[in-house]
C-alpha positions as CSV (number, residue, x, y, z in Angstrom):
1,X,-33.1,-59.9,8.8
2,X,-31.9,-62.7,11.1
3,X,-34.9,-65.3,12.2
4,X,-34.6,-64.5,15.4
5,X,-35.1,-60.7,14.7
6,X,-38.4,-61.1,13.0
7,X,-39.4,-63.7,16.2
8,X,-38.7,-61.0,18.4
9,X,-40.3,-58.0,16.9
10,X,-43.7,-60.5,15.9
11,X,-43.6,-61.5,19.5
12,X,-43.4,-58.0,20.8
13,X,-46.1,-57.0,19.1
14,X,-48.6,-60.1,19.3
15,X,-48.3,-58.7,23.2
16,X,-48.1,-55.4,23.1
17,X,-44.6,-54.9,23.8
18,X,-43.5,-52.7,20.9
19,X,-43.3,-48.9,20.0
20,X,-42.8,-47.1,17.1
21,X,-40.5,-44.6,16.8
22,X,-41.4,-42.8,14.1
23,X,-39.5,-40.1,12.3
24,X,-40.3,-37.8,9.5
25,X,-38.3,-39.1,6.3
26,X,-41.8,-41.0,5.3
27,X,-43.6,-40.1,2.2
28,X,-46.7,-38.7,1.5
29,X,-49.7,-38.7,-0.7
30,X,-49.5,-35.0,-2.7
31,X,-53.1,-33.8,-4.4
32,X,-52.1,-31.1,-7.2
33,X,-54.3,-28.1,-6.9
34,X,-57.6,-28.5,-8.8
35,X,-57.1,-32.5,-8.5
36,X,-59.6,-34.4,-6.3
37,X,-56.8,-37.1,-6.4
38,X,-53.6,-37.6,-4.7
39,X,-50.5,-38.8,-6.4
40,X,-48.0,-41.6,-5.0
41,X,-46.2,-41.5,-2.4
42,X,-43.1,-39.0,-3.9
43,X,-41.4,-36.6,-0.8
44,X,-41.5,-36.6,2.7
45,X,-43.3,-33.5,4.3
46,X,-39.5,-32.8,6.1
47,X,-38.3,-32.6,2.5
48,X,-41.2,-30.7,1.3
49,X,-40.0,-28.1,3.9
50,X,-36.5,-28.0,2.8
51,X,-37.5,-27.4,-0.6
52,X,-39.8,-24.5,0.3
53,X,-37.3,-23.0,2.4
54,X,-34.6,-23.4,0.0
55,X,-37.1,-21.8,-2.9
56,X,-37.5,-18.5,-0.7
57,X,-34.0,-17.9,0.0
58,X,-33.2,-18.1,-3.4
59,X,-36.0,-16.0,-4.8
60,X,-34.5,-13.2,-2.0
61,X,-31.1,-13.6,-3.8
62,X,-30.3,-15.9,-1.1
63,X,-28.4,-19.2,-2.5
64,X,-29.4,-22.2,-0.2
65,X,-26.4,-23.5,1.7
66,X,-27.7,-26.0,3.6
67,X,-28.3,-29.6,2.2
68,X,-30.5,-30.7,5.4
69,X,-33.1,-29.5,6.7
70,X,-32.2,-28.5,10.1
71,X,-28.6,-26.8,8.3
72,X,-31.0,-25.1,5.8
73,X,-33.7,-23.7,8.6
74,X,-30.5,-22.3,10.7
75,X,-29.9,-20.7,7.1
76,X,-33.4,-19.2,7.2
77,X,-33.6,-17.9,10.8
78,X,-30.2,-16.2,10.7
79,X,-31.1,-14.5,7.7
80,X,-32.0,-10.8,7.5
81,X,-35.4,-10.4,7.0
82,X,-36.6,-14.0,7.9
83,X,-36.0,-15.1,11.0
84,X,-37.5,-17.8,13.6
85,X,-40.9,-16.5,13.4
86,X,-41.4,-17.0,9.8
87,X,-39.4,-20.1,9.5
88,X,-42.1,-21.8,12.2
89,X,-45.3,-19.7,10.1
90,X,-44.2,-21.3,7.2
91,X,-43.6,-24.8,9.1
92,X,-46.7,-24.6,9.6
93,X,-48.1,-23.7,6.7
94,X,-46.3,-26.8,4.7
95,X,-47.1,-29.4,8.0
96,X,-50.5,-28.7,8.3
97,X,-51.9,-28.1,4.7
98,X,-54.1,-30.0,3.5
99,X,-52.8,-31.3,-0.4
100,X,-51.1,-34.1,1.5
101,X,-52.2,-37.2,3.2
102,X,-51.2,-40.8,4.5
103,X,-49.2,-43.0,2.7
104,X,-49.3,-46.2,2.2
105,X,-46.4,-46.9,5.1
106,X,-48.4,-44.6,7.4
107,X,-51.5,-46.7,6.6
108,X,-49.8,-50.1,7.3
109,X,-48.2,-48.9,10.2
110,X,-51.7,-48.0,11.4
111,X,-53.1,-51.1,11.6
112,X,-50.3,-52.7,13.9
113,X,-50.9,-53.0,17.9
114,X,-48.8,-50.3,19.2
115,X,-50.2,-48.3,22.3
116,X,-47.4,-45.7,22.0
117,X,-46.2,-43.5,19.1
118,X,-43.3,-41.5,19.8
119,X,-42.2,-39.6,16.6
120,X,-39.8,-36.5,16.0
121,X,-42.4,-36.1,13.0
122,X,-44.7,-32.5,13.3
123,X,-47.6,-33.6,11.2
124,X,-50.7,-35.6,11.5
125,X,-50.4,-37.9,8.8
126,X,-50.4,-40.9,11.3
127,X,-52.7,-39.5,13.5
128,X,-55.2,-39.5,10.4
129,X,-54.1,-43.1,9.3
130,X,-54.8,-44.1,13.0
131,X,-58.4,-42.4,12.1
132,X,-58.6,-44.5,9.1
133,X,-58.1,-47.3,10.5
134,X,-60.7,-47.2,13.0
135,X,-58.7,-46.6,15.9
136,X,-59.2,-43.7,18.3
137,X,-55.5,-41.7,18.7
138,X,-54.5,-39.7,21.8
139,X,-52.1,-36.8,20.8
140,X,-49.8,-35.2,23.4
141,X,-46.1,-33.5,22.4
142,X,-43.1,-32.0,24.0
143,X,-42.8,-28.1,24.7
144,X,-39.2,-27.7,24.8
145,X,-39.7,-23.8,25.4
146,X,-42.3,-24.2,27.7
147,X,-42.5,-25.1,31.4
148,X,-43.2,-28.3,33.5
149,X,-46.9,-26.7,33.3
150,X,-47.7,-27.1,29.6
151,X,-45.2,-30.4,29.7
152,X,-48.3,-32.4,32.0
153,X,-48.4,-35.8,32.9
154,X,-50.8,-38.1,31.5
155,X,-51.9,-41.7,31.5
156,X,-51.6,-44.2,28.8
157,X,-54.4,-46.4,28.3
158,X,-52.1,-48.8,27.4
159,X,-54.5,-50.3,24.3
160,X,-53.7,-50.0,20.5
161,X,-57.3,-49.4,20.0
162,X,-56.3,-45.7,21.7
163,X,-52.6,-45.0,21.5
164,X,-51.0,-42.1,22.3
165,X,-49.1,-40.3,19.5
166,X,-46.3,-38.2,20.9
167,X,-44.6,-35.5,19.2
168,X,-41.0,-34.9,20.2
169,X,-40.2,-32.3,18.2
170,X,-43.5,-30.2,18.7
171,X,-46.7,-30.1,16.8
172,X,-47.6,-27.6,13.8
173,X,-50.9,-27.4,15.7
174,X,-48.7,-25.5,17.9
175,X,-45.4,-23.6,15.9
176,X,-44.0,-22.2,19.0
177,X,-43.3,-26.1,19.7
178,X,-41.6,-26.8,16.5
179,X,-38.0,-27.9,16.5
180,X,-36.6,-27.4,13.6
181,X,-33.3,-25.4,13.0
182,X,-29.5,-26.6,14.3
183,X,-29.7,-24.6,17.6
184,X,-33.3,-25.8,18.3
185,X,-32.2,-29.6,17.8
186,X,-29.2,-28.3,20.1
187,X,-31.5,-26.6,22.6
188,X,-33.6,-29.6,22.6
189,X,-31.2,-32.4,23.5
190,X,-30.3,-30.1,26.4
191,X,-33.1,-29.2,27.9
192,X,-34.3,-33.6,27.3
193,X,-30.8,-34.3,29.1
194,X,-31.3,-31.0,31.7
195,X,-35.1,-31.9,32.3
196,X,-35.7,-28.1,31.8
197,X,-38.6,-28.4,31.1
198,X,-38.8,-32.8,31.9
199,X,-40.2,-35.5,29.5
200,X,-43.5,-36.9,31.0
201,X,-42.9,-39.0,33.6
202,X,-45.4,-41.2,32.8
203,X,-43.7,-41.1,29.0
204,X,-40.0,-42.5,30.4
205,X,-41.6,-45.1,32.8
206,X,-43.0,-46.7,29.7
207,X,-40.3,-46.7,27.2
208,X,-37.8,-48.4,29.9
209,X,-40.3,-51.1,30.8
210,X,-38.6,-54.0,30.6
211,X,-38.9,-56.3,27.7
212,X,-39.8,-53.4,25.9
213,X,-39.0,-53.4,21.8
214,X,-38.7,-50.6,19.2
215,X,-39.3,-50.7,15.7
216,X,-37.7,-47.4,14.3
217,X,-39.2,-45.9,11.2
218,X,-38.4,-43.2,8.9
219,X,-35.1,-41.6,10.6
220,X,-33.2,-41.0,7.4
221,X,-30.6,-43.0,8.9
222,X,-28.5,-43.3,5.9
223,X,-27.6,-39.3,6.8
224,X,-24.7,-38.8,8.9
225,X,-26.6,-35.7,10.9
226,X,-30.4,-37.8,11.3
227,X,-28.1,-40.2,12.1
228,X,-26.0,-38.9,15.4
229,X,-29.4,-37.8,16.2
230,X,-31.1,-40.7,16.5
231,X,-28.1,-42.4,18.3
232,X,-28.0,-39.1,21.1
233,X,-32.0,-39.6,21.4
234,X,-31.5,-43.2,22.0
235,X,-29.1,-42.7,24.7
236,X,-30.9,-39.4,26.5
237,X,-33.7,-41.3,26.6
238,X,-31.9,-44.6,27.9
239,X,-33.5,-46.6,25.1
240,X,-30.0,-48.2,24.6
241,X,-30.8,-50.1,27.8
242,X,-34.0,-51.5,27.0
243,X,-34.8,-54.3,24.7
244,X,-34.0,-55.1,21.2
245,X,-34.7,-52.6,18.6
246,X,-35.1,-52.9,14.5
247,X,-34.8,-50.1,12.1
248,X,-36.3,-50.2,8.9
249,X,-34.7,-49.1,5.9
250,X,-33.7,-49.2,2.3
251,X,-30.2,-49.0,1.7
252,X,-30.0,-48.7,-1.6
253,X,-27.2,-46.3,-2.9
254,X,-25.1,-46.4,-0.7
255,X,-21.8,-48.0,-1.4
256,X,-20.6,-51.5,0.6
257,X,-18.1,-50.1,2.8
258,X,-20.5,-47.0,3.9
259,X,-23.2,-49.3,4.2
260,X,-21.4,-52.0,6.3
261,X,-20.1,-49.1,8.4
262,X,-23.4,-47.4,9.2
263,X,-24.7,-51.2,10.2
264,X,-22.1,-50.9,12.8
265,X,-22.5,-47.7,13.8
266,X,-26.2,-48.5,15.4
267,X,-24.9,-52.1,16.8
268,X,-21.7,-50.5,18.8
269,X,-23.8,-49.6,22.3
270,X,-27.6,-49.3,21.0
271,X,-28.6,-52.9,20.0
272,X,-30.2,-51.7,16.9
273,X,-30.5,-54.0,13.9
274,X,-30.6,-52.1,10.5
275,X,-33.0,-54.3,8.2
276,X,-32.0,-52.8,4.4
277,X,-35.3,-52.8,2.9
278,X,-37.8,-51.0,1.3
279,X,-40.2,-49.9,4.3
280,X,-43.4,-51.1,2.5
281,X,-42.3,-54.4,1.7
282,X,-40.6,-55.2,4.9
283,X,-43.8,-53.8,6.3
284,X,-45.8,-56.0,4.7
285,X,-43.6,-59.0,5.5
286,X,-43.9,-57.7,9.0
287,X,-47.8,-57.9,8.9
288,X,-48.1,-61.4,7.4
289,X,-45.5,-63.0,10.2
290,X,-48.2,-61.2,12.6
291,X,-51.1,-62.5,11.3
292,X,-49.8,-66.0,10.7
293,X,-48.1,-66.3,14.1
294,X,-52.2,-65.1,15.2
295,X,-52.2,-61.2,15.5
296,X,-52.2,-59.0,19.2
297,X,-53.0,-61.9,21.9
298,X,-53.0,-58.4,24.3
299,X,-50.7,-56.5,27.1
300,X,-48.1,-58.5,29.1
301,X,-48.4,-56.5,31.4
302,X,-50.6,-53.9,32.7
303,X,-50.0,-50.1,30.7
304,X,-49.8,-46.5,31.9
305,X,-47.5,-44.7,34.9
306,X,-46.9,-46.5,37.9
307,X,-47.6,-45.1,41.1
308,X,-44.6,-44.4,42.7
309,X,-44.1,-45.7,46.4
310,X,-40.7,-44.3,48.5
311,X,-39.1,-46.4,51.0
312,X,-38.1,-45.0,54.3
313,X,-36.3,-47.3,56.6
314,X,-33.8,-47.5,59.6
315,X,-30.3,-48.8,57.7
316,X,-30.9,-52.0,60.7
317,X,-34.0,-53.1,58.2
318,X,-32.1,-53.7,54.9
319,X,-33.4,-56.8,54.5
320,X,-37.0,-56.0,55.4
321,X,-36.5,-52.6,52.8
322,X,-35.2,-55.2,50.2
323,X,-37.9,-57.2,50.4
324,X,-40.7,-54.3,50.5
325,X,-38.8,-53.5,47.2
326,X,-39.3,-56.2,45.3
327,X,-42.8,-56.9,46.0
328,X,-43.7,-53.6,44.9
329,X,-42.4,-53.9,41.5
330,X,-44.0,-57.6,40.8
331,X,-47.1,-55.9,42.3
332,X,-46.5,-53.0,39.6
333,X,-45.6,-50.5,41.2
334,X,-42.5,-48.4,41.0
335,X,-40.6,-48.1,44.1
336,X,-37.8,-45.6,45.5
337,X,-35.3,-47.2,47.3
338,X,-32.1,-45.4,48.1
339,X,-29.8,-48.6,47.8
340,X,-31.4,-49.6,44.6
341,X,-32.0,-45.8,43.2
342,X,-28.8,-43.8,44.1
343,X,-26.1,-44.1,41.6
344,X,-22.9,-43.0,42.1
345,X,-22.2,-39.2,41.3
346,X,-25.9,-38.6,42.8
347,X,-25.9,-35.4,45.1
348,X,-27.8,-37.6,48.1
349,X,-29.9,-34.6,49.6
350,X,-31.0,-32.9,46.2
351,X,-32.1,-36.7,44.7
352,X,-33.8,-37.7,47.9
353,X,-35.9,-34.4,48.1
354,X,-36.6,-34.4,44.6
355,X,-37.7,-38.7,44.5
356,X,-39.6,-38.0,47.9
357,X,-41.7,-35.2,45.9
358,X,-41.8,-36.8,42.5
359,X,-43.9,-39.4,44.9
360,X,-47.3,-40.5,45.1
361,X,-47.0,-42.7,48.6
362,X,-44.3,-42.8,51.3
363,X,-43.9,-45.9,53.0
364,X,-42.1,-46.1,56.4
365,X,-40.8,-49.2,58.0
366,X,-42.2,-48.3,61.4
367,X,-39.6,-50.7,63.5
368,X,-38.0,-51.0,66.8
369,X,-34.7,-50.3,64.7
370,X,-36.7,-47.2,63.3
371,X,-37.7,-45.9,66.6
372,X,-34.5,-46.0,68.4
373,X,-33.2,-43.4,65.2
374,X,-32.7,-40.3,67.2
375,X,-30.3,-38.6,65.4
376,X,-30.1,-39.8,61.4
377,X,-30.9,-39.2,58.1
378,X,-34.0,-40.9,58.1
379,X,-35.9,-38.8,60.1
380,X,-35.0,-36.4,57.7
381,X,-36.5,-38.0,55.1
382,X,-40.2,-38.2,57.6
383,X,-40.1,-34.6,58.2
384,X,-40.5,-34.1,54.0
385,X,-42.2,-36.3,53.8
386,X,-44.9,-35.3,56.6
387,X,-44.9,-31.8,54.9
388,X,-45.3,-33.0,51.2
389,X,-48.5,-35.2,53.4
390,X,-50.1,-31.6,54.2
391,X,-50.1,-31.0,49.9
392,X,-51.4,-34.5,49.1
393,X,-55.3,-34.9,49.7
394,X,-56.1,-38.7,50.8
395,X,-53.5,-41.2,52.1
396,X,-50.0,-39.9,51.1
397,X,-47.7,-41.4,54.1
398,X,-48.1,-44.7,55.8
399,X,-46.4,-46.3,58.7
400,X,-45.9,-50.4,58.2
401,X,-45.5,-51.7,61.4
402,X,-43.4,-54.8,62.0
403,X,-44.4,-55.6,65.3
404,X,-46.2,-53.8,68.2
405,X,-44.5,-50.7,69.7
406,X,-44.8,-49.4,73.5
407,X,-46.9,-46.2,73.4
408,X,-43.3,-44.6,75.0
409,X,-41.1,-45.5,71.7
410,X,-43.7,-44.2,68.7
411,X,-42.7,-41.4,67.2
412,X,-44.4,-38.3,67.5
413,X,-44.5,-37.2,63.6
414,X,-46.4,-40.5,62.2
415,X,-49.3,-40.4,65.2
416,X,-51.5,-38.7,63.3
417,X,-51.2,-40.9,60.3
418,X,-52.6,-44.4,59.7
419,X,-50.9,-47.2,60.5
420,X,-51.2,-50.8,58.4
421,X,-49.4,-53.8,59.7
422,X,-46.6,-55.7,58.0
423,X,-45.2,-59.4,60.2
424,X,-43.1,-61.6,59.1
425,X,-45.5,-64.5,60.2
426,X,-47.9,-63.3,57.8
427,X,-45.9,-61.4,55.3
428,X,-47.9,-61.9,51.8
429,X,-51.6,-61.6,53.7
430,X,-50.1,-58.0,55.3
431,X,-48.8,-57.0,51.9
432,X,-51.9,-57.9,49.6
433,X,-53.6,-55.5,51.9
434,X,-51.2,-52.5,51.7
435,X,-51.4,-53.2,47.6
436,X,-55.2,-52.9,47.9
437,X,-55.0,-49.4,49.6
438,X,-52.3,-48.1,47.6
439,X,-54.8,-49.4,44.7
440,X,-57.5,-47.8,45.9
441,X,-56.3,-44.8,47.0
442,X,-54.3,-44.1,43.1
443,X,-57.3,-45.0,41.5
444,X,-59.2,-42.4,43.3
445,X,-56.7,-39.7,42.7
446,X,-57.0,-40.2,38.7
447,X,-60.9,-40.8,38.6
């Protein structure tokens, strides 16, 4: 790997910039039945899985046909006298057992400064190597056949003492979760793309922070089907327009020309640098840059979802929006500003209804310019957001005013709510204050 790789990936991490993405071609420890002792790292769990599939088939006078194992688990469920139901029982019977345990790479990986784990693994070997290691592990996943309900929100504390471990693909503490045949990777990349049911918020706001690194581990990229998979996961997740991104592993056995071509294959619109190693010893080159270059210095930047502040405005205050904008996000905060947020192709009412609820405070440039709007859009976009106020408890909908306003020009919708002032004179005093309410006012909500 290029100097400049292993800078930006040590860097990354000495600030708490990086994620793993973890997938589920990693080895584990095996203890034979009747052994108190586990083995050496020899199969992956997913591989585990494939064989025990494969075994039952066969002993039914079924020959295995698939040489994966999301091709051999469509095998499974579309055969008589199988089915989904016992392909996720016996998911779960292989995922959770207990005759396997960490390996080595789950271990190393465990003592690295990442705050966020997401993994299209279904087991809990780096949840217990997070254990291990001291550190206290926050477990969420992804339903993809349940609802926005059992799909919640949730904060990350944004420390590697406690990161969160998230499980794409399910959990086996929950099989009805589990992705694991063609049509359920199929299903799943729809209903990601669809948002039926959504990917935490909170989730996507951190993977496309900026400046944000990914160190991608045990995909199995050297298969043509893990992957396409990885490459459509980077792109419905947008992670092709974040920052740089390493994968790590061992190319042995494969030939030149199918080597060299699968290097490209991950540089061609992703940004993702293939190192060919073996995963321990690259991991272990990985920790000793780390530690020489003087381990985690801490965040760049505070962790967790941003509160999410819309923008209403007269189109006359452009500038004034612009500038509101802008010193949201240094302030960390993520704004909703149509100019800056509508992309072309965006159905205007449907986006705007759905930002203005998807929000935690409105803010509305309460202008001259505003005032005089007796017929447009904007008033529109007051009326929601006067009737989302009535679901919010606490301050939900602030008017900024620019400048004092003859009791004759106010508008009769925003009378009941309280107003904050926001001149140009004294534009950074004004603001600080706003940020301190807003502040204030999140923190109470998540107490």
């Amino acid at each position: 790997m290029k100097e400049r790789h292993w800078n930006n990936l040590v860097g990354s991490l000495r600030h708490g910039n990086c994620v793993l993405m973890l997938g589920s071609e990693i080895p584990v420890k095996v203890t034979s039945p009747g052994s108190s002792s586990a083995s050496q790292d020899v199969i992956s769990l997913a591989e585990e899985l494939r064989h025990r599939l494969a075994r039952e088939l066969e002993e039914d006078n079924r020959p295995a046909s698939g040489t994966t194992l999301a091709a051999l688990a469509q095998q499974y469920e579309d055969t008589e006298g199988f089915g989904p139901t016992t392909l996720r029982a016996t998911a779960e019977m292989v995922l959770a057992s207990r005759r396997y345990s960490p390996s080595l790479v789950h271990e190393q990986l465990a003592k690295l400064p990442f705050s966020l784990i997401l993994t299209t693994g279904q087991d809990d070997m780096e949840t217990q190597a997070l254990k291990a290691a001291g550190k206290t592990p926050i477990v969420h996943r992804y339903h993809m056949r349940g609802d926005k309900r059992e799909n919640p929100e949730f904060v990350l504390p944004g420390s590697p003492a406690s990161p969160v471990v998230f499980h794409l693909f399910g959990s086996a503490e929950e099989p009805s979760s589990l992705v694991l045949s063609e049509n359920d990777v199929l299903d799943f990349l729809i209903r990601v793309v669809s948002e039926r049911p959504p990917l935490p918020n909170s989730l996507l706001r951190f993977l496309k922070r900026p400046g944000q690194s990914f160190l991608f581990v045990g995909f199995g990229i050297r298969h043509w089907d893990l992957r396409v998979l990885l490459k459509i996961l980077l792109r419905a997740l947008e992670l092709n327009r974040s920052g740089p991104a390493i994968a790590a592993e061992s190319l042995n056995g494969l030939v030149q020309s199918d080597r060299d071509e699968m290097i490209l294959f991950y540089q061609r619109g992703t940004r993702v640098e293939v190192e060919d190693d073996d995963v321990g010893t690259f991991l272990a080159k990985l920790s000793e840059r780390f530690e020489a270059d003087g381990g985690f210095v801490g965040q760049a930047m505070p962790l967790g979802p941003r509160p999410r502040v819309f923008i209403s405005y007269a189109r006359e205050d452009a500038a004034l929006a612009s500038r509101v904008f802008d010193a949201l996000q240094k302030a960390y905060f993520e704004p909703w500003l149509d100019q800056e947020s509508l992309q072309g192709g965006d159905d205007w009412n449907k986006r705007i209804e759905a930002d203005l609820d998807a929000s935690d405070f409105v803010l509305v440039l309460y202008t001259p310019a505003f005032c005089a709007k007796t017929d447009s859009y904007v008033n529109k976009e007051v009326a929601l957001a006067c009737e989302r106020a009535l679901r919010v408890r606490g301050s939900f909908l602030i008017p900024v005013r620019t400048e004092d306003l003859a009791e004759d020009d106010r508008v009769d919708a925003l009378r009941k709510f309280d107003e904050m002032e926001l001149k140009e004179a004294q534009f950074d005093e004004d603001f600080a204050k706003i940020i301190s309410t807003l502040k204030r006012e999140y923190q109470r909500r998540n107490r």
